[in-house]
C-alpha positions in Angstrom: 39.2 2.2 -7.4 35.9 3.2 -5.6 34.0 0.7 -7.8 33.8 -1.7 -4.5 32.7 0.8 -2.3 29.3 2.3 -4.9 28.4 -1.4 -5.0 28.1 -1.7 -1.3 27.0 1.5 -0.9 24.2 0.4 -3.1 23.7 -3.0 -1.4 23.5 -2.0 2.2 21.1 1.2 0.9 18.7 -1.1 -0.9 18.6 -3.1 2.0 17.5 0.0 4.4 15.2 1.4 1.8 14.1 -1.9 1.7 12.9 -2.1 5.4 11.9 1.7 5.4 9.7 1.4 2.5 8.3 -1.6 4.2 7.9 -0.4 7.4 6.5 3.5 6.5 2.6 2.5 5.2 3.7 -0.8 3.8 5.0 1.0 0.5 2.7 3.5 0.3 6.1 5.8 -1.1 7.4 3.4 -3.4 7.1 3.1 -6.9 6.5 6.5 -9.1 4.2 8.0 -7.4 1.0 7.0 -9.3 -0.7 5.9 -6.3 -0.3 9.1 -4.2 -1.0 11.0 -7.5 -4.8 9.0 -7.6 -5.3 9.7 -3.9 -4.3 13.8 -4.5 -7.4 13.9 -7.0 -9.7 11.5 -5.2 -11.7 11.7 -1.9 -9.1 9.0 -0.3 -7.1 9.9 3.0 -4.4 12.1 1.9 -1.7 13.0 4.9 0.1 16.0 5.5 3.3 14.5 5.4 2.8 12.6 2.0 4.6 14.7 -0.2 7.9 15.0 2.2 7.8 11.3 2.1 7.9 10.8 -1.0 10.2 12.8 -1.8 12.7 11.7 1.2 12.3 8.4 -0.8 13.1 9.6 -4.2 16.1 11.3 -3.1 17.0 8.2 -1.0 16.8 5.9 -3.7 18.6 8.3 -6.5 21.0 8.9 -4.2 22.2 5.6 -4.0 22.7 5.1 -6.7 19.2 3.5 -8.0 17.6 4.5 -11.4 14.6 5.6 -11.2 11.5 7.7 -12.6 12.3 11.6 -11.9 9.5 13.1 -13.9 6.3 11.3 -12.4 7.8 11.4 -8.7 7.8 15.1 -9.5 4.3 14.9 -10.1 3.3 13.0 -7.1 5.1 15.5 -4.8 3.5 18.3 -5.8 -0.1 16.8 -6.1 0.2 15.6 -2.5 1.6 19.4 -1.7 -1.3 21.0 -3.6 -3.6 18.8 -2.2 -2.6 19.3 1.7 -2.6 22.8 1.4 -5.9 23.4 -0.2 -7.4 21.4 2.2 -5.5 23.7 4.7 -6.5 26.8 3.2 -9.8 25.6 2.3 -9.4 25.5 -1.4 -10.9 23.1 -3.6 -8.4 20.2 -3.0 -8.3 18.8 -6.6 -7.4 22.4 -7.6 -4.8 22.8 -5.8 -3.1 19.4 -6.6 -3.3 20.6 -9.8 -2.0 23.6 -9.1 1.0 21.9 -7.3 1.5 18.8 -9.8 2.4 21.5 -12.4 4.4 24.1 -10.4 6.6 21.7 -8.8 7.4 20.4 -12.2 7.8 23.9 -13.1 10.3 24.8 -10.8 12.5 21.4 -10.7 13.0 21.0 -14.0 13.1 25.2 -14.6 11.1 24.9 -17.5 7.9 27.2 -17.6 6.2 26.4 -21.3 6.6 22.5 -21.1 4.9 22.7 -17.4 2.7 25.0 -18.2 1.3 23.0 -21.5 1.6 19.7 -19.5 -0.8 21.2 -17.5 -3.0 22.4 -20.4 -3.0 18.9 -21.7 -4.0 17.1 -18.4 -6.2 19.7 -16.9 -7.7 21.4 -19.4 -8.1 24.8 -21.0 -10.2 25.7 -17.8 -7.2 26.0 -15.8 -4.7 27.6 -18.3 -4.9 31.4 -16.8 -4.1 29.6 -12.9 -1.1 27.0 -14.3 0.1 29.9 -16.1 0.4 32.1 -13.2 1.4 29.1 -11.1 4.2 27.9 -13.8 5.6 31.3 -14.2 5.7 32.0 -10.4 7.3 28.7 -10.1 10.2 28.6 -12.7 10.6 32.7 -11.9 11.3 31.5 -8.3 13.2 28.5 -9.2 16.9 29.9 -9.5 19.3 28.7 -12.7 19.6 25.0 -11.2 17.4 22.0 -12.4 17.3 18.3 -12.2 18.4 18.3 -15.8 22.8 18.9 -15.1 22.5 18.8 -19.0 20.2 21.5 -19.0 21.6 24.8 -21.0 20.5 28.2 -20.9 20.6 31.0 -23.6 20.2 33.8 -21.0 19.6 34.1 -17.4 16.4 35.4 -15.9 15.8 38.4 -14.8 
């Protein structure tokens, strides 16, 4: 009965994602993410509002009623997160998008050893005592709730 309405409601969304993607940095928040996840470890101009962006537009899009990447959005988020607040606090700001690309995962999918050896396998051994401490923190704090709806649990944290 409501099949009318999710059609429209996906035609007239596309249309203003469309125009916002377009008129916000020319698309600089569309796609997966890759791009913003290149800038977060290089020396280009990184804002302090990339990582709300993005994810305004992944939510935006999903909610829709688009498909679309979930995992390397994720990613981008909390690279551009990490990477805006180390260079607020002064912190290495490759570091700290590392940092971030890992806990975000961490606490949106509520998952702590696949984040945790994610970041292992991207960042090296190096950083395995800070992603574990960052992983942990981040699925401890992450309530019982998770992008996966699939997602079951054997036991609740403590």
């Amino acid at each position: 009965m409501y099949g009318w309405f999710r059609s429209y409601k996906k035609n007239f969304g596309g249309i203003i994602l469309g125009f916002l993607i377009w008129l916000v940095y020319g698309g600089r928040y569309s796609g997966l993410g890759t791009n913003l996840i290149d800038i977060a470890f290089s020396k280009e101009q990184l804002y302090s509002y990339d990582w709300i962006l993005k994810m305004f537009f992944t939510i935006f899009t999903l909610g829709i009623g688009f498909q679309g990447g979930e995992v390397t959005p994720i990613f981008a988020i909390g690279a551009c997160l990490g990477g805006v607040l180390g260079g607020w606090f002064g912190i290495p700001v490759e570091f700290l998008a590392a940092i971030g690309y890992c806990a975000v995962f961490a606490s949106s999918t509520n998952t702590f050893l696949a984040s945790f050896l994610i970041g292992i396998e991207i960042f090296g051994y190096n950083m395995a005592g800070y992603l574990f401490v960052a992983c942990a923190m981040a699925y401890l704090f992450s309530g019982e709730l998770s992008i996966y709806e699939g997602q079951k649990k054997e036991h609740l944290k403590i």
